[in-house]
BALOBA-1460 file (C-alpha; in Angstrom, 3 decimals):
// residues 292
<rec num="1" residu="x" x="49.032" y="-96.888" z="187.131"/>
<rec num="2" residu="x" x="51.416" y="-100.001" z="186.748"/>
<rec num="3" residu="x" x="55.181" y="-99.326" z="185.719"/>
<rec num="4" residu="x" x="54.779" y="-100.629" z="182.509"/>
<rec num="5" residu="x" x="58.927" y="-100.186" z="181.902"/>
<rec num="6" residu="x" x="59.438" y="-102.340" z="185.009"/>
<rec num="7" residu="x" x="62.649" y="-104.154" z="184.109"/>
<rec num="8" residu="x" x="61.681" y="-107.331" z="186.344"/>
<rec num="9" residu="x" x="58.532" y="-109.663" z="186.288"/>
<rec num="10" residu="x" x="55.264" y="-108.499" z="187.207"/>
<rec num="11" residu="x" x="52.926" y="-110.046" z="189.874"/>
<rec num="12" residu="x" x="49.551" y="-108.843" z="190.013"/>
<rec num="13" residu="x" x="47.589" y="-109.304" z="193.391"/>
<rec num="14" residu="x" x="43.527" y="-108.627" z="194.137"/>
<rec num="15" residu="x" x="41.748" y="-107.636" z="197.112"/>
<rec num="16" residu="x" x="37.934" y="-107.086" z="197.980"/>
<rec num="17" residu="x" x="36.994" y="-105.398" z="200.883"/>
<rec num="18" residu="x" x="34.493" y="-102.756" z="202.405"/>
<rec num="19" residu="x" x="34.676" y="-100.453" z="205.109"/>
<rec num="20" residu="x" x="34.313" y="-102.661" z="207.775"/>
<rec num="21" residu="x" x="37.174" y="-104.851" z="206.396"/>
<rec num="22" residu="x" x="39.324" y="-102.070" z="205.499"/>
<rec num="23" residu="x" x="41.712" y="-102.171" z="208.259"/>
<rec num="24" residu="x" x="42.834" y="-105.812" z="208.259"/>
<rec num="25" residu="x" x="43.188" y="-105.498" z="204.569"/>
<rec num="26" residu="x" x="45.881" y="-103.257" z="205.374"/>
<rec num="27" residu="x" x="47.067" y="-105.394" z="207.358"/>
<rec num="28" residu="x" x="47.468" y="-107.935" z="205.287"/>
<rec num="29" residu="x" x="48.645" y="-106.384" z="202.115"/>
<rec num="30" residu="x" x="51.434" y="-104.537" z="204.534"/>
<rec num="31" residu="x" x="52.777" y="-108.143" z="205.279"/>
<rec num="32" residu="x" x="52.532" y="-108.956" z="201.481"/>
<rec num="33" residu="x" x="54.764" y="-106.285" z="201.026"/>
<rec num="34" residu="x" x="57.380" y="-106.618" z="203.814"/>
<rec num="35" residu="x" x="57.759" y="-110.092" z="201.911"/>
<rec num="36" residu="x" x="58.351" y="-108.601" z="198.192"/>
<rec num="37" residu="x" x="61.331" y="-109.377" z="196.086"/>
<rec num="38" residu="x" x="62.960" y="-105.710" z="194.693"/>
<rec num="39" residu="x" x="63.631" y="-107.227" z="191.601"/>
<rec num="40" residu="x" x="59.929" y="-107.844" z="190.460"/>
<rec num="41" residu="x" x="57.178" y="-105.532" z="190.408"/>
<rec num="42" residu="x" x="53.733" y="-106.235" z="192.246"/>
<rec num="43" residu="x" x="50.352" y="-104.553" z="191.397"/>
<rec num="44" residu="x" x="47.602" y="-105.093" z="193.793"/>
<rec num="45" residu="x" x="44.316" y="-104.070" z="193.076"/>
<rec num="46" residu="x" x="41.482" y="-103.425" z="195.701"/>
<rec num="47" residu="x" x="37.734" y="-104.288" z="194.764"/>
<rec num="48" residu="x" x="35.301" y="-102.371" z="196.361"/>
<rec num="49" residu="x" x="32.030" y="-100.788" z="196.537"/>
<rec num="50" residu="x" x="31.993" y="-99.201" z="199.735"/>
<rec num="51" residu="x" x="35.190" y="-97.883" z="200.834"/>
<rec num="52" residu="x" x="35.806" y="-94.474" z="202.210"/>
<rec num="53" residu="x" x="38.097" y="-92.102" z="200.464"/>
<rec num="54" residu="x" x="40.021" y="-92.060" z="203.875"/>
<rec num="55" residu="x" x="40.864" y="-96.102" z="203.449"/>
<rec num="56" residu="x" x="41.653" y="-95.789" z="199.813"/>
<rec num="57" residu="x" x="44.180" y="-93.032" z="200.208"/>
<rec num="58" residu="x" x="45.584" y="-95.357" z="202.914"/>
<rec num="59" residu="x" x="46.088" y="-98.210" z="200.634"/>
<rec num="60" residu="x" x="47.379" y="-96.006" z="198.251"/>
<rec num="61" residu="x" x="50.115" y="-94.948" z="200.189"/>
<rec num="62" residu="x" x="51.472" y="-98.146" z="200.806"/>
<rec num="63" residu="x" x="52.791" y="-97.500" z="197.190"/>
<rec num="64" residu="x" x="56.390" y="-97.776" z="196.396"/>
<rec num="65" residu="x" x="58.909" y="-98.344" z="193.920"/>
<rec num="66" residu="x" x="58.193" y="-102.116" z="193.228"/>
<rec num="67" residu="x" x="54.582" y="-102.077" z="194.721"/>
<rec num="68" residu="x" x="51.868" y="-99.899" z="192.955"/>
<rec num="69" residu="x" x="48.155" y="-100.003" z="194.861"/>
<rec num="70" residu="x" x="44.979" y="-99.569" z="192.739"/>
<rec num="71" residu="x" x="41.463" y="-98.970" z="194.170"/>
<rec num="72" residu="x" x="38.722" y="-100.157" z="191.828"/>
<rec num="73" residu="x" x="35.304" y="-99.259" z="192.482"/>
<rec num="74" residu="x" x="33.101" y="-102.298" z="191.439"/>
<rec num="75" residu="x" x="29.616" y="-100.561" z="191.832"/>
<rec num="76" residu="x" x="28.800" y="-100.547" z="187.688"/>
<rec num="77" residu="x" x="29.558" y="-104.230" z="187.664"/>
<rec num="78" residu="x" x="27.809" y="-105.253" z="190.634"/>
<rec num="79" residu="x" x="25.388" y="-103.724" z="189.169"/>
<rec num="80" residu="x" x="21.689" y="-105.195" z="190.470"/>
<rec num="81" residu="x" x="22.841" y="-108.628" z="191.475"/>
<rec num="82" residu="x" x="20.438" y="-109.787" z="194.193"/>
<rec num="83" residu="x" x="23.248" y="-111.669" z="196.644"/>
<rec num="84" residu="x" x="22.762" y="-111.386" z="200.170"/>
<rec num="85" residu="x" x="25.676" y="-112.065" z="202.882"/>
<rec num="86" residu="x" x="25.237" y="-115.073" z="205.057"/>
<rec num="87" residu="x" x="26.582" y="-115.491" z="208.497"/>
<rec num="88" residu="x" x="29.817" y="-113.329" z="208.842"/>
<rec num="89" residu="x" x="30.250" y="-113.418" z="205.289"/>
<rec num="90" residu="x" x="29.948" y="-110.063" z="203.609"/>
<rec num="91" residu="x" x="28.690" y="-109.647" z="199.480"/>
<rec num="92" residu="x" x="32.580" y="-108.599" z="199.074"/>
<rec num="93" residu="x" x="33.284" y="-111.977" z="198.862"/>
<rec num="94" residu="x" x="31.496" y="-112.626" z="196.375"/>
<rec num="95" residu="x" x="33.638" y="-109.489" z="193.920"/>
<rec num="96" residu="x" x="36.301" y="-111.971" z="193.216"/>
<rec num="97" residu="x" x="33.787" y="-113.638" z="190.702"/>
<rec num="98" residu="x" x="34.770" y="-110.522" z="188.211"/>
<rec num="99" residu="x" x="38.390" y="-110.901" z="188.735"/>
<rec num="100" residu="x" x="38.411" y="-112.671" z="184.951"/>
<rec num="101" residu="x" x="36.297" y="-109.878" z="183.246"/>
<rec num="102" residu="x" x="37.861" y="-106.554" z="184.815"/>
<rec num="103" residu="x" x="41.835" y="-108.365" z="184.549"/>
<rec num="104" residu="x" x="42.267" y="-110.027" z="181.081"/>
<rec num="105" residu="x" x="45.172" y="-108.304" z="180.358"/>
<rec num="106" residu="x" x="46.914" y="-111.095" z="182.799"/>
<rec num="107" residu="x" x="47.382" y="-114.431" z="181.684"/>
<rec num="108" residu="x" x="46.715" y="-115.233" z="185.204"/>
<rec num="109" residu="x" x="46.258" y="-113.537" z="188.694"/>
<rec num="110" residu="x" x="46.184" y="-113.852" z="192.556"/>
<rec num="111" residu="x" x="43.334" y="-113.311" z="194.816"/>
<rec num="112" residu="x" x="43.584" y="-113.132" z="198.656"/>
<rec num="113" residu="x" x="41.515" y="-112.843" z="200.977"/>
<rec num="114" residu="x" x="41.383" y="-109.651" z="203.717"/>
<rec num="115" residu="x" x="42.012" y="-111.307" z="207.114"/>
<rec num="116" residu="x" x="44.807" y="-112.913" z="206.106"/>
<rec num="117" residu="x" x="49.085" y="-112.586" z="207.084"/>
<rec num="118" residu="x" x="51.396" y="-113.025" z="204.447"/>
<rec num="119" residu="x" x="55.028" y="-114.733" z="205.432"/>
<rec num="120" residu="x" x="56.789" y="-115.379" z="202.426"/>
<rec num="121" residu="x" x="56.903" y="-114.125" z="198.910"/>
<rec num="122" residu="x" x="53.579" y="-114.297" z="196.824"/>
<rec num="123" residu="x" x="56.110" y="-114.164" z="193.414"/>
<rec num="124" residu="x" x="56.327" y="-117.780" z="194.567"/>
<rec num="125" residu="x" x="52.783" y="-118.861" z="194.366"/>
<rec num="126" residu="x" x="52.398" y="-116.795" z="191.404"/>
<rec num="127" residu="x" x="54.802" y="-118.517" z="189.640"/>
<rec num="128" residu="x" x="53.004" y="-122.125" z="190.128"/>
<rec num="129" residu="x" x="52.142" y="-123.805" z="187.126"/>
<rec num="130" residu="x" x="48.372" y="-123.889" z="186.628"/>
<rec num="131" residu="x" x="49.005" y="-127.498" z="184.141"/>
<rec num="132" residu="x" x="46.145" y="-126.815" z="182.273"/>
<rec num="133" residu="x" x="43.740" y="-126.156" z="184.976"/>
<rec num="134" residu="x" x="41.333" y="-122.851" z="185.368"/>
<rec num="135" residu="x" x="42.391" y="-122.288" z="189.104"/>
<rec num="136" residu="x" x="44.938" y="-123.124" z="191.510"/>
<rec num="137" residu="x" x="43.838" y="-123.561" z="195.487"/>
<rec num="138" residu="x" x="44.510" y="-124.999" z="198.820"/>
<rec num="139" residu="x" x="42.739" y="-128.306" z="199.583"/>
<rec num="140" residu="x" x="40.381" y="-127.089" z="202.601"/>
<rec num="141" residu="x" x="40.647" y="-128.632" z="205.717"/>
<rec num="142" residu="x" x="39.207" y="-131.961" z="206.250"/>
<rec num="143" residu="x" x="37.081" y="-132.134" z="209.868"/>
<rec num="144" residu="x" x="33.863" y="-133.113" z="210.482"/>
<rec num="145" residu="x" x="31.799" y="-130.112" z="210.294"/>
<rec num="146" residu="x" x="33.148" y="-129.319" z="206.330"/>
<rec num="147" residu="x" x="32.592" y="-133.339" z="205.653"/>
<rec num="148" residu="x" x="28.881" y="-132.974" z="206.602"/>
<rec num="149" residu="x" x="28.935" y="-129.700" z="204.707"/>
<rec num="150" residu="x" x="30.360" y="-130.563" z="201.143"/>
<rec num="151" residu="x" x="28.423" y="-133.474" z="200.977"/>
<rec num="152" residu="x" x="25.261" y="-131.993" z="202.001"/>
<rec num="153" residu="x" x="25.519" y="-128.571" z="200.094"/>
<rec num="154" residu="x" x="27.898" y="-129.362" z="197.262"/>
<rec num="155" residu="x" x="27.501" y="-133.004" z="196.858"/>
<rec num="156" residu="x" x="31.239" y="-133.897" z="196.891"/>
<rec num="157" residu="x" x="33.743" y="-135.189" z="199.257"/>
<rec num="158" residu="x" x="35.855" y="-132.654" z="200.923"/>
<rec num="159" residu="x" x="38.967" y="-133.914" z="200.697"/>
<rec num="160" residu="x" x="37.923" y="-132.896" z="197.081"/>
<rec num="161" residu="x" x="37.507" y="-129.319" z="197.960"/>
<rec num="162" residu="x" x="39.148" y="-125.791" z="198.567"/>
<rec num="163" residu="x" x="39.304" y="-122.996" z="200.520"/>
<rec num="164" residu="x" x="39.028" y="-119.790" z="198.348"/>
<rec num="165" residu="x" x="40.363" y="-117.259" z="200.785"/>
<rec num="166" residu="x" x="43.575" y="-117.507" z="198.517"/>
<rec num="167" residu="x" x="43.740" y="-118.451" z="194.485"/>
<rec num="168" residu="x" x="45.686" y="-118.660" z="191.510"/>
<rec num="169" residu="x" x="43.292" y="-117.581" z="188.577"/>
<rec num="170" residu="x" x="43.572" y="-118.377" z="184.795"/>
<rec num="171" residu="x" x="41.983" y="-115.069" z="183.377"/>
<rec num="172" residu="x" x="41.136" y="-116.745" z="180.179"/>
<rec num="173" residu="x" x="39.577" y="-120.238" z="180.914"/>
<rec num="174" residu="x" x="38.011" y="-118.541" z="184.144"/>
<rec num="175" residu="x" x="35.848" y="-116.548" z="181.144"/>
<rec num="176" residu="x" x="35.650" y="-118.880" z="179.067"/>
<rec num="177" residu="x" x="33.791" y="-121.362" z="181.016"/>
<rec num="178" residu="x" x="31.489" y="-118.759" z="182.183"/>
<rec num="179" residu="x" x="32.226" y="-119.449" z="186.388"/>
<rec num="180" residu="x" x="31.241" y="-116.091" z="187.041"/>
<rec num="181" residu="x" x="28.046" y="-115.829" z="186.001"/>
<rec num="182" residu="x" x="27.117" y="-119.809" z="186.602"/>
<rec num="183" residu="x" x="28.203" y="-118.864" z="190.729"/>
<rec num="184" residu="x" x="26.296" y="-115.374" z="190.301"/>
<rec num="185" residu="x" x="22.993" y="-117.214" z="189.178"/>
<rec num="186" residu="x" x="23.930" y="-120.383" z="192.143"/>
<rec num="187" residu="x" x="23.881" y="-117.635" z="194.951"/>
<rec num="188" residu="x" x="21.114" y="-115.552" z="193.683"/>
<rec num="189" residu="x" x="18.878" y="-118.531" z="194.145"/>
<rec num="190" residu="x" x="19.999" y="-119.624" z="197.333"/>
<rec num="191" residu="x" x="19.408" y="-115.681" z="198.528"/>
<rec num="192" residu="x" x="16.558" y="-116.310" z="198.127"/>
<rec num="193" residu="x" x="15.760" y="-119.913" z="200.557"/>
<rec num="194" residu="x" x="14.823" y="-119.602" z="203.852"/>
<rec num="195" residu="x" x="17.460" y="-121.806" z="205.159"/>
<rec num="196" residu="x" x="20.855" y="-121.243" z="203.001"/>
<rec num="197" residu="x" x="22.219" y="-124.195" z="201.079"/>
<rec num="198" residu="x" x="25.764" y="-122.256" z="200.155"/>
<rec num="199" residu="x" x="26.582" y="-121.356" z="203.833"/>
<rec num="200" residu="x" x="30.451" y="-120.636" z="202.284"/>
<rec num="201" residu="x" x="28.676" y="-118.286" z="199.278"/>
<rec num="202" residu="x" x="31.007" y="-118.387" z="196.590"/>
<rec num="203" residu="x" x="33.494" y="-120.356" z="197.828"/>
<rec num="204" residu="x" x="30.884" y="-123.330" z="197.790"/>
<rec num="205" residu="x" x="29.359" y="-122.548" z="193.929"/>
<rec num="206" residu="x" x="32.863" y="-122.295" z="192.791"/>
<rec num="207" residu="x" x="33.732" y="-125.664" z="194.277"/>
<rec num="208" residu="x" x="30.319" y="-126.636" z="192.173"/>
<rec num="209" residu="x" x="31.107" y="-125.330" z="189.236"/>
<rec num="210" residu="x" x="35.092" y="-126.221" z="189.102"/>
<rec num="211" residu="x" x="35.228" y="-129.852" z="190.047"/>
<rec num="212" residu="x" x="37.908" y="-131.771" z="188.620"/>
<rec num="213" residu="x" x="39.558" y="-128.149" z="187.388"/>
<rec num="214" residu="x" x="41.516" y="-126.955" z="189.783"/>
<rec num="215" residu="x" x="45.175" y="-127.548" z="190.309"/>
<rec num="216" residu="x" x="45.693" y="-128.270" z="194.297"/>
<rec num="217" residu="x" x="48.596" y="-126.333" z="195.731"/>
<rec num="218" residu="x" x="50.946" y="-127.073" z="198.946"/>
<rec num="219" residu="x" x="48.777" y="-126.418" z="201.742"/>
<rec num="220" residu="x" x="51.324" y="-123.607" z="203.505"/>
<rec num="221" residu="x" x="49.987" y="-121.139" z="201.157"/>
<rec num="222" residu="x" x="46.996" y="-121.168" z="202.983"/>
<rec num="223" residu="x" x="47.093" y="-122.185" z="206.720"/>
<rec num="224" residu="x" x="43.275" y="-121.987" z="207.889"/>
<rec num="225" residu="x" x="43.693" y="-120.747" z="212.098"/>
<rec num="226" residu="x" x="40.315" y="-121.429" z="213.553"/>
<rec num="227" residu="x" x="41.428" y="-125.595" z="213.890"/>
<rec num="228" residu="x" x="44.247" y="-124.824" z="215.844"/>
<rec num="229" residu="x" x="41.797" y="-125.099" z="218.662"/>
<rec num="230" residu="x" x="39.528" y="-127.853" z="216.905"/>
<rec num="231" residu="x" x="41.895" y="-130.243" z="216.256"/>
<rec num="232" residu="x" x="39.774" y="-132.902" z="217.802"/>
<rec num="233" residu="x" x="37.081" y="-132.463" z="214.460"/>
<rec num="234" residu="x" x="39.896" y="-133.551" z="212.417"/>
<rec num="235" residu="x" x="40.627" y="-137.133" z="211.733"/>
<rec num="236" residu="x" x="44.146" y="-138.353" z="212.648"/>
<rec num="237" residu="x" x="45.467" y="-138.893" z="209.271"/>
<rec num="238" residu="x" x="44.994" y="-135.346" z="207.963"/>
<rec num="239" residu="x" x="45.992" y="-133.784" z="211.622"/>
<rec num="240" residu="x" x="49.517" y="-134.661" z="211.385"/>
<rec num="241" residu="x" x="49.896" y="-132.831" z="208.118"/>
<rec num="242" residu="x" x="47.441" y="-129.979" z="209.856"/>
<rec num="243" residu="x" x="49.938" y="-129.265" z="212.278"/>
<rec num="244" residu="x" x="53.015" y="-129.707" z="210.541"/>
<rec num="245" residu="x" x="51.711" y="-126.878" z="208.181"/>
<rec num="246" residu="x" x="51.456" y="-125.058" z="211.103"/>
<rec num="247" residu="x" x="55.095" y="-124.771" z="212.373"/>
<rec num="248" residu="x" x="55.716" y="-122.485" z="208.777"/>
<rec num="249" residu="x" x="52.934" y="-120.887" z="207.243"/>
<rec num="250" residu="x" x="53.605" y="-118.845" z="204.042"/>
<rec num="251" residu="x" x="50.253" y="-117.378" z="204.344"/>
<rec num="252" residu="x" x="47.997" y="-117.160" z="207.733"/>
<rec num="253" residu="x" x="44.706" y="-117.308" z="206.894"/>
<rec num="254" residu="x" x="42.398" y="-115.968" z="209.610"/>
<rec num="255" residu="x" x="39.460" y="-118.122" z="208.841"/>
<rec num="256" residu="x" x="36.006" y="-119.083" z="210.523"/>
<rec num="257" residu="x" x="34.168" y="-116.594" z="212.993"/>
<rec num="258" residu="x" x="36.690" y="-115.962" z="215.654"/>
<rec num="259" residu="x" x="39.215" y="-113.201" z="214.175"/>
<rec num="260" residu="x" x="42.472" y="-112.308" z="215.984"/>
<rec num="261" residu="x" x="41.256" y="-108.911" z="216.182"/>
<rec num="262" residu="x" x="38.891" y="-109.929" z="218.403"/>
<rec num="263" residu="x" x="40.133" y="-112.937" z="220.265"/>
<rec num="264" residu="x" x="44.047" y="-111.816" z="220.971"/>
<rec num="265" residu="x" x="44.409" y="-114.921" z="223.494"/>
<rec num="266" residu="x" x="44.009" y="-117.518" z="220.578"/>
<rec num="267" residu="x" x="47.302" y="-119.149" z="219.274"/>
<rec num="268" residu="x" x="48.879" y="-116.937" z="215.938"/>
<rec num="269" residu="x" x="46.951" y="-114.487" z="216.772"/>
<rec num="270" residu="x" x="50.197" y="-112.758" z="218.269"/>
<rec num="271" residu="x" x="51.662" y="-112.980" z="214.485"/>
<rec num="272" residu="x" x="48.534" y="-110.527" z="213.423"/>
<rec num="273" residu="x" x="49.218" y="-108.127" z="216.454"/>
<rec num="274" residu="x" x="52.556" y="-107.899" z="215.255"/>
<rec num="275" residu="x" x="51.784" y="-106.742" z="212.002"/>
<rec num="276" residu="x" x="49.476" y="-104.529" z="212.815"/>
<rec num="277" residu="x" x="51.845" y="-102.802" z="215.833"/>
<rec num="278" residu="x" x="53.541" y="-100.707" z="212.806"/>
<rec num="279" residu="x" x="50.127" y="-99.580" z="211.254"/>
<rec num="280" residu="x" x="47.847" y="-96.374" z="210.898"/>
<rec num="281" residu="x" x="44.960" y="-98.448" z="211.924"/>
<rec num="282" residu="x" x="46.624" y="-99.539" z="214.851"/>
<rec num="283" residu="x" x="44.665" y="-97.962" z="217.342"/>
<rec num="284" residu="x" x="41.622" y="-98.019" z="215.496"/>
<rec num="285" residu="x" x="41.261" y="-101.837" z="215.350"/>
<rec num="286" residu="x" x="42.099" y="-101.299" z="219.403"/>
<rec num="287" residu="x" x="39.024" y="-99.447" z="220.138"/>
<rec num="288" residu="x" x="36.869" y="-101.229" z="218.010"/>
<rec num="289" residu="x" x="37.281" y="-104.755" z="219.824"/>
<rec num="290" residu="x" x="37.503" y="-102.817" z="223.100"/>
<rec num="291" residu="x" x="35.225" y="-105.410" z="224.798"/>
<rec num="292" residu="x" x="34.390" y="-108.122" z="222.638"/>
């Protein structure tokens, strides 16, 4: 459990993430920790409901004196929610709705999202004021696929709009305003259309159900990939400040339905391989894309 006699800050972290996920998570929370200050202690929880003992223990060793790992199975408060994934989006997505309920002993906390490369301290974008505001997030990326998309699906412009993969969470007005269960009841009706209306799941009801209360944050902290190669859908203006993000990310974010895992050959992709050189799952991630 958490070092409660810690003498420096604490920063606590969540995951979500199934089997199938399991090794990029890793991954990802390995970089988090290469970046840690040894001076303030980080707990990172991992949300799950289907995760092998074998990948928890791994997590778990990734302990150490500053860093503490904690698996949490969510499977009592999933409970009989009737959600169903949608396009290469998994229900585990959907567990950082209960981040506010199971985590009220923090005042606030930090979600990220599994296929993602941390570069730089996440103290940092812990420490971001929240002014007021019930999350903090990175503006998502303005092109003209997500244009049609929030105003078709969400009804708002999306230069208005975030990306959820990574979030800075006020425990308290997160409950309070009842986001959970407003996005819980959101994407069990749209399980149930024929033709999906919240193609993003969660991350579109919470962009719903938050307007005009989030608190945008620098767009580094989460550097979506998958336009790299799609720059032409995005309009000049917001390009520029696309690809100047790009030269230092402080968080990688392996958006969209091409994943470094499986296309080595795209740009940052080498940045992933990297990380995942020094890994356990190493050759495991190998053999699984062999020929993809």
């Amino acid at each position: 459990m958490m070092n409660e006699t810690y003498p420096g800050s604490i920063v606590p972290i969540v995951y979500a993430s199934d089997d199938k996920y399991a090794p990029y998570m890793y991954i990802s929370v390995k970089s988090l920790i290469s970046h840690t200050n040894p001076d303030t202690y980080y707990q990172i929880y991992i949300l799950y409901t289907d995760l092998s003992v074998k990948n928890r223990e791994a997590m778990q060793r990734l302990s150490r004196k500053n860093v503490y790992i904690t698996c949490i199975d969510l499977q009592q408060s999933w409970g009989n929610f009737k959600i169903k994934g949608s396009g290469h989006l998994s229900v585990a997505t959907c567990y950082r709705l209960f981040i506010a309920e199971l985590f009220k002993q923090y005042p606030k906390i930090v979600y990220i999202d599994s296929d993602t490369v941390v570069q730089d301290d996440i103290k940092k974008f812990y420490e971001t004021s929240l002014e007021g505001k019930t999350i903090g997030a990175i503006h998502d990326v303005v092109c003209t696929f997500l244009v049609e998309h929030y105003r078709e699906s969400i009804d708002m412009d999306v230069r208005e709009g975030f990306n959820a993969g990574i979030l800075l969470i006020d425990t308290k007005r997160f409950a309070e305003r009842e986001i959970k269960e407003k996005c819980i009841k959101l994407l069990e009706e749209d399980s149930l259309r024929s033709r999906r209306k919240f193609f993003y799941m969660d991350q579109d009801v919470l962009n719903l159900t938050l307007q005009g209360d989030v608190l945008f944050i620098e767009e580094s902290w989460n550097f979506q990939w998958q336009y790299l190669w799609r720059l032409y859908t995005i309009p000049e203006r917001e390009r520029q400040a696309y690809l100047k993000n790009a030269k230092d990310p402080r968080i990688i974010h392996y958006a969209g339905d091409k994943k470094p895992w499986e296309k080595p050959e795209l740009e940052m992709a080498d940045i992933f391989w990297k990380t995942a050189r020094d890994t356990a799952y190493y050759e495991e991630i190998l053999f699984a894309n062999l020929g993809k």
